[in-house]
ROTI-66295 format. One record per residue (C-alpha): residue in one letter; y, z, x. Coordinates in steps of 0.1 Angstrom, whole numbers, padded with zeros to 4 digits, always signed. Layout:
<recs>
AYZX;...
</recs>
This chain:
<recs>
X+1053+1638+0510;X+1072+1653+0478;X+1045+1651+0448;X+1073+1643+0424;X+1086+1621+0446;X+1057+1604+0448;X+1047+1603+0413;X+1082+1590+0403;X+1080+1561+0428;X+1047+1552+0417;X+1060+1550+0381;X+1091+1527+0385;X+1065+1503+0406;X+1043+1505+0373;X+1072+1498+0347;X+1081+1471+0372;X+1047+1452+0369;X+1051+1457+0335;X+1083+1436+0333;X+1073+1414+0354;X+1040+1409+0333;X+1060+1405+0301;X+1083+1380+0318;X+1054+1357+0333;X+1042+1361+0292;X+1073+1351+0279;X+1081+1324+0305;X+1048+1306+0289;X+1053+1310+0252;X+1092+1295+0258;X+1089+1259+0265;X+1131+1260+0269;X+1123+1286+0298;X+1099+1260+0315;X+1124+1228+0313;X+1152+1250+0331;X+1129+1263+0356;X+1135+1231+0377;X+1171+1238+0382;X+1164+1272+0398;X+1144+1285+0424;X+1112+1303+0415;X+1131+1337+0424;X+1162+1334+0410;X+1141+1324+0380;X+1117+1349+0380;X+1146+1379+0385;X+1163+1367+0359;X+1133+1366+0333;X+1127+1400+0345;X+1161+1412+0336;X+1163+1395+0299;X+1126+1411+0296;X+1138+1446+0305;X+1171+1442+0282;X+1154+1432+0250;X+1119+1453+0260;X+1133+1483+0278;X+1129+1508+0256;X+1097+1502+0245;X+1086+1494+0279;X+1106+1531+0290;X+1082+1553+0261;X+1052+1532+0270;X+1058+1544+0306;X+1063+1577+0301;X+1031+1583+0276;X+1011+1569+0304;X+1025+1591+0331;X+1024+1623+0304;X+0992+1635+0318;X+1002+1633+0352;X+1036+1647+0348;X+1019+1676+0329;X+0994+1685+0359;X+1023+1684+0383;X+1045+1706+0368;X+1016+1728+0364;X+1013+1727+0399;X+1048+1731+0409;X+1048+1765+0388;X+1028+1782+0417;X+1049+1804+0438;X+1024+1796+0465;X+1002+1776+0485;X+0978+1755+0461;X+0949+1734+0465;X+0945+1705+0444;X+0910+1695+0439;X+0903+1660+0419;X+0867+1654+0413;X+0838+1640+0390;X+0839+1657+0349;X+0803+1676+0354;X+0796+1669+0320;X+0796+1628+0329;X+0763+1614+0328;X+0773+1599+0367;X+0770+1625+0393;X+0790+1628+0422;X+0770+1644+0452;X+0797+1643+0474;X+0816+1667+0446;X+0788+1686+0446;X+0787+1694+0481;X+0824+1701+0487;X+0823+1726+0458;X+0811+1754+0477;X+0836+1751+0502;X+0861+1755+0474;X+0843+1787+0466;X+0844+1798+0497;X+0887+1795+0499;X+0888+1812+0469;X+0869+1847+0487;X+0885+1842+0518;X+0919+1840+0504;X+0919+1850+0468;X+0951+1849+0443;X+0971+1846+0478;X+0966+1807+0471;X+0965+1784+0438;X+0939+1762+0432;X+0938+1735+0402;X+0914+1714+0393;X+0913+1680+0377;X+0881+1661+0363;X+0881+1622+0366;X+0879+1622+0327;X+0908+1633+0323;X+0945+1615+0320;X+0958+1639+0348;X+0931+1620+0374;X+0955+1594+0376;X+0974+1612+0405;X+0942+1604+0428;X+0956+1565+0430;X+0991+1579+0428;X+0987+1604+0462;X+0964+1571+0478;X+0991+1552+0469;X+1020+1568+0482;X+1001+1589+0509;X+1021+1591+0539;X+1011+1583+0577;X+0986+1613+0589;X+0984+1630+0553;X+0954+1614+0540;X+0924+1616+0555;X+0890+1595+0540;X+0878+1566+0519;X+0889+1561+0480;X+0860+1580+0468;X+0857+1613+0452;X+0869+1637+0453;X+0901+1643+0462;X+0914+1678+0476;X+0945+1690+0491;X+0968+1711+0503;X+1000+1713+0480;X+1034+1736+0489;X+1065+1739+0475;X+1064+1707+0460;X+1053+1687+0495;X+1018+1672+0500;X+1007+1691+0535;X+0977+1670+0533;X+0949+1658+0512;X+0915+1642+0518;X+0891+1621+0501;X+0854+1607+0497;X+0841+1636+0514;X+0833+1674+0514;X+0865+1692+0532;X+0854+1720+0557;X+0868+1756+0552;X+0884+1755+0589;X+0906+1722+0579;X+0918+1736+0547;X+0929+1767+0568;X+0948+1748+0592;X+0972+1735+0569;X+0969+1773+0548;X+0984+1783+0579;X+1011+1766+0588;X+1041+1787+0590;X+1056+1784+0557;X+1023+1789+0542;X+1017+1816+0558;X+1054+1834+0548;X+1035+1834+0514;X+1004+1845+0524;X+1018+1875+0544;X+1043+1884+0515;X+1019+1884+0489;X+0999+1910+0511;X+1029+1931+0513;X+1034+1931+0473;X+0996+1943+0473;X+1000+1971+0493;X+1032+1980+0473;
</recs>
């Protein structure tokens, strides 16, 4: 799964169900639109609503878009800057007056990657508070077959490289051995073992 991939498909479904929302709106307020929707099927109809909304709308709809996806965009190019591995770790704002045990418990085990494997790895972290949470729904959403592991809970961790989502899990603390096994895998590991040679340099 490309994250940008991903995040860019998730956004055209959005401004789609946007159109189509203003069109359904439209379609009520314009009693000429209801008289000619007997000569037309409900499709052909409904496409074509879709495509007036988009040509008189679009450019509104277009900004609105992208200042909802800002945040989101933001935290992946963010991501995409490492020159390595990364785990992504999406979980409750501590400061929020609901507490997520579940966070709580798979802290530590974050901790933990961090000694084992130090600045060989990335890690960033996103509270639920925040506009960048959104790509929780977006990596459930477009989570690929044997990727995602869990129930739509918090938090959210996973393993992120070179762009491609090796695998994230959710609603439950993430043991140090399953992060490893996707650190490991053979392109990860290229990093790991040439950041070690820079080090001894």
């Amino acid at each position: 799964m490309n994250l940008k991939t991903l995040v860019s498909e998730h956004q055209q479904a959005f401004k789609e169900k946007v159109l189509r929302a203003l069109a359904a709106k439209t379609k009520h307020s314009a009693s000429s639109t209801e008289q000619s929707s007997t000569e037309q099927s409900s499709t052909e109809q409904s496409s074509t609503e879709q495509e007036q909304v988009a040509e008189k709308y679009g450019e509104v709809v277009e900004r609105y878009v992208q200042e909802k996806y800002k945040g989101v965009e933001q935290a992946v190019s963010k991501i995409l800057e490492f020159k390595r591995p990364v785990v992504l770790s999406i979980r409750r704002d501590p400061c929020s007056e609901e507490v997520c045990r579940i966070c709580e418990r798979d802290q530590p085990k974050i901790e933990e990657l961090r000694r084992l494997y130090g600045d060989k790895i990335g890690f960033y972290e996103i509270f639920d508070s925040s506009p960048e949470a959104a790509l929780y729904h977006i990596l459930h959403r477009g989570g690929g077959k044997g990727k995602g592991e869990g129930e739509k809970l918090l938090p959210l961790t996973a393993v992120i490289h070179n762009g491609e989502v090796k695998k994230y899990w959710s609603g439950r603390p993430v043991e140090v051995g399953e992060y490893r096994k996707y650190l490991d895998l053979p392109d990860c590991q290229t990093i790991l073992s040439t950041n070690n040679l820079m080090k001894e340099k």
